[in-house]
C-alpha positions as CSV (number, residue, x, y, z in Angstrom):
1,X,59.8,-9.5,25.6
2,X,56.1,-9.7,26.3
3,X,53.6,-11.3,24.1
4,X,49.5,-10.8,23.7
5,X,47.1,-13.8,22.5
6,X,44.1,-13.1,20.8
7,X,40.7,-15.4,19.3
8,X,38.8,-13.9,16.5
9,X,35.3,-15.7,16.3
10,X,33.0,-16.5,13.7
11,X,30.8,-13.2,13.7
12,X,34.0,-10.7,13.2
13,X,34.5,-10.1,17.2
14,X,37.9,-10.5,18.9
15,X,38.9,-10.9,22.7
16,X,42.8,-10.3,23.9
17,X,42.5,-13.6,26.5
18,X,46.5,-12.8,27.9
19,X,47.5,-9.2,27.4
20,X,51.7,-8.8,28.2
21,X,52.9,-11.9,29.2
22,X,56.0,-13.8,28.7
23,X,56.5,-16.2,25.5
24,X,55.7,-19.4,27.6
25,X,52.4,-18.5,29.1
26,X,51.8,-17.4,25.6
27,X,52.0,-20.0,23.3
28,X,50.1,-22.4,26.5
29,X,47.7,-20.1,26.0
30,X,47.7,-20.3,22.3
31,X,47.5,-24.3,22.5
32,X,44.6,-24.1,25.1
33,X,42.6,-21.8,22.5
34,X,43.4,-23.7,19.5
35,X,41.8,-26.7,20.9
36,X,38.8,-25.7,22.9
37,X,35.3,-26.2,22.0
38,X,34.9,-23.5,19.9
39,X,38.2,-23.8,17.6
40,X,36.8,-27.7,17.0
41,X,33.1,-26.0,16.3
42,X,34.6,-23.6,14.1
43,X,33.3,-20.4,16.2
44,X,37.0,-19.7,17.4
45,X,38.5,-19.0,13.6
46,X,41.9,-17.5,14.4
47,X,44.4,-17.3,17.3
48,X,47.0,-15.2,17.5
49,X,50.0,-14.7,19.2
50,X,51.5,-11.1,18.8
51,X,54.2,-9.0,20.2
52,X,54.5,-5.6,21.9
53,X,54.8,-4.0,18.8
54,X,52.0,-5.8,17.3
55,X,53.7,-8.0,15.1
56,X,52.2,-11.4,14.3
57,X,54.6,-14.0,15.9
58,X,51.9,-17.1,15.5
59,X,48.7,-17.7,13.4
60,X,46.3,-20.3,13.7
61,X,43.4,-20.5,11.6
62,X,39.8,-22.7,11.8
63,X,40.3,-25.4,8.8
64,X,44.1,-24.6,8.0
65,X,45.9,-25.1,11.5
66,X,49.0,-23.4,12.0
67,X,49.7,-21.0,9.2
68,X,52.4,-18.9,10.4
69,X,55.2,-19.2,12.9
């Protein structure tokens, strides 16, 4: 199964940072956006992790951490 990781910043934009990659490489990529500069800032407000079908499969929010796995 492939996964896609996505940041949703401050101003209502979103980027896919990994698009179809495999469970590991997503959640290291989750980790590395959940702690950058702009998730500590508060410009980064949400990561996602989500699955081929679009499903939610992780949820971090600015202020409120991890709040669904």
């Amino acid at each position: 199964m492939l996964f896609n990781v996505v940041q949703f910043f401050l101003d209502g934009t979103q980027e896919y940072v990994r698009r179809n990659v495999l469970a590991e490489q997503a959640v290291d990529a989750a980790k590395h956006y959940t702690s950058s500069v702009g998730a500590k800032m508060g410009t980064t407000v949400k990561v996602m992790i989500t699955d081929q079908d679009d499903c939610c499969c992780f949820e971090w929010k600015f202020g409120k951490g991890i709040t669904f796995m």
